[in-house]
ZADO-1210 file (C-alpha; in nm, 4 decimals, padded with zeros to 6 digits):
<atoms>
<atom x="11.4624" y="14.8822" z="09.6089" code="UNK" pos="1"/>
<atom x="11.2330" y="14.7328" z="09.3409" code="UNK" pos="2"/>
<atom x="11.0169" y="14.8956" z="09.0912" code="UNK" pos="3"/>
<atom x="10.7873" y="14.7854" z="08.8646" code="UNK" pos="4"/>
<atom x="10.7651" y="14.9611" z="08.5729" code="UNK" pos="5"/>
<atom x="10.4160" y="15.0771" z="08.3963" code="UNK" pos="6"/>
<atom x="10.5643" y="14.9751" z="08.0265" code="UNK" pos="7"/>
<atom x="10.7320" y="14.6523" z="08.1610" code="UNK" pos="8"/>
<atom x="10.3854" y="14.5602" z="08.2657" code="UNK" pos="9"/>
<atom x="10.2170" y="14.6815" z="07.9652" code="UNK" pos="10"/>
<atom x="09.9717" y="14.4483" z="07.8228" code="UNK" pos="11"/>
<atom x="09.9977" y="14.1854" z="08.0710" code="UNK" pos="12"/>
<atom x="09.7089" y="14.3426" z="08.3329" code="UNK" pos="13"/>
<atom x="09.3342" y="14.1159" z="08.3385" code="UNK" pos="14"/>
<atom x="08.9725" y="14.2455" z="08.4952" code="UNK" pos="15"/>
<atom x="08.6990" y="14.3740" z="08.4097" code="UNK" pos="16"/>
<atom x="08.6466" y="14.7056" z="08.5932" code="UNK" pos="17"/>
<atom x="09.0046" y="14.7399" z="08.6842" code="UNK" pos="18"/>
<atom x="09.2839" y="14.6276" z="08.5431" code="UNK" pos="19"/>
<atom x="09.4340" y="14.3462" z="08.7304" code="UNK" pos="20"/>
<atom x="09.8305" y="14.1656" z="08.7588" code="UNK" pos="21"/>
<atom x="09.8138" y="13.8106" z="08.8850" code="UNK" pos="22"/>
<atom x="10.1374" y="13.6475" z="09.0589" code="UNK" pos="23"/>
<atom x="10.2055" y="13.3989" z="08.7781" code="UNK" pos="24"/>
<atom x="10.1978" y="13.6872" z="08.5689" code="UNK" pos="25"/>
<atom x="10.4993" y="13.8826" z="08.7299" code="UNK" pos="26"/>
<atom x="10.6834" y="13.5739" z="08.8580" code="UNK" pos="27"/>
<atom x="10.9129" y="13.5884" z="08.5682" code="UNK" pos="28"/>
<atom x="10.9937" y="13.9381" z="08.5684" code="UNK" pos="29"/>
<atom x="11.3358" y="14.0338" z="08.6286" code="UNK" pos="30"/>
<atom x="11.3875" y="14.3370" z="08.8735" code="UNK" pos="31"/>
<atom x="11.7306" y="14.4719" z="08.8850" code="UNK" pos="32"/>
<atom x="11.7959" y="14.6663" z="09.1570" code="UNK" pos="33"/>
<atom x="12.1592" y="14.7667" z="09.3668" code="UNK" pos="34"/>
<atom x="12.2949" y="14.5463" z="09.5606" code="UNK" pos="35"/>
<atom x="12.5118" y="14.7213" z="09.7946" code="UNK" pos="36"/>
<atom x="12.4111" y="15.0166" z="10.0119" code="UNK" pos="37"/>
<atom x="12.7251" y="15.2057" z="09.9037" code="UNK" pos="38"/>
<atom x="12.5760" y="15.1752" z="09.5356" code="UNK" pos="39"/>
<atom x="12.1991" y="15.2637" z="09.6333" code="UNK" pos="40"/>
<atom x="12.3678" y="15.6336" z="09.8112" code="UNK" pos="41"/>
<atom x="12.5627" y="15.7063" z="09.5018" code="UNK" pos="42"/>
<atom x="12.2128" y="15.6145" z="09.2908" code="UNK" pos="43"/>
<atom x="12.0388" y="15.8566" z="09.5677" code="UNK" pos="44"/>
<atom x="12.3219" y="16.1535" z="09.5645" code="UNK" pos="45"/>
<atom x="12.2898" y="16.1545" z="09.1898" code="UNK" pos="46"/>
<atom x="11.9000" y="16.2048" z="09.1821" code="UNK" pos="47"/>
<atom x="11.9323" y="16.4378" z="09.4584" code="UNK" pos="48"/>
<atom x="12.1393" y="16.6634" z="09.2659" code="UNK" pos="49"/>
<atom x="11.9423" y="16.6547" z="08.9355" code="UNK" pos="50"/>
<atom x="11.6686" y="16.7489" z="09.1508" code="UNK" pos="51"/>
<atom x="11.8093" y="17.0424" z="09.2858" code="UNK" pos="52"/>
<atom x="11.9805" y="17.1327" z="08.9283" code="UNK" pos="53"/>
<atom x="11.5538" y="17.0617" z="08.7693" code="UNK" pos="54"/>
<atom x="11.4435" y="17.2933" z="09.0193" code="UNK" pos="55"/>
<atom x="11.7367" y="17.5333" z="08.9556" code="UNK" pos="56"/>
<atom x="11.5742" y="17.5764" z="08.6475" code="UNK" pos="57"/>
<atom x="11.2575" y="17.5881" z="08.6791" code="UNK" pos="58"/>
<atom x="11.2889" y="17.8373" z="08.8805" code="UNK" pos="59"/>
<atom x="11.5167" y="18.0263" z="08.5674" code="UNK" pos="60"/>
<atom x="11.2069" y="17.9210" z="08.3518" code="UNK" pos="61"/>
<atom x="10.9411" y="18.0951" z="08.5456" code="UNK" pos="62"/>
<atom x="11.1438" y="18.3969" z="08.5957" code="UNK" pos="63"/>
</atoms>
């Protein structure tokens, strides 16, 4: 799993019409990430259930 994040890139982009990352640019970064799959399910069981409990109540909201 690896993610870049928008504010960890902040700044750095180049171009003209579009904003542009070059390779030398990112080469540094650091991207921390799980190692073991046994940590990446507990990551994943975690969100899963925040996302139930945010829709939960949402629904509550809208009611």
């Amino acid at each position: 799993m690896q993610i870049l994040q928008r504010s960890a890139a902040s700044g750095e982009e180049r171009g003209s019409t579009r904003p542009a990352i070059t390779k030398a640019q990112i080469q540094d970064f650091k991207i921390y990430h799980p190692k073991s799959l046994k940590e990446q399910r507990l990551i994943v069981a975690k969100l899963d259930k925040l996302a139930t409990e945010t829709q939960r109540l949402e629904s509550i909201q809208s009611s």
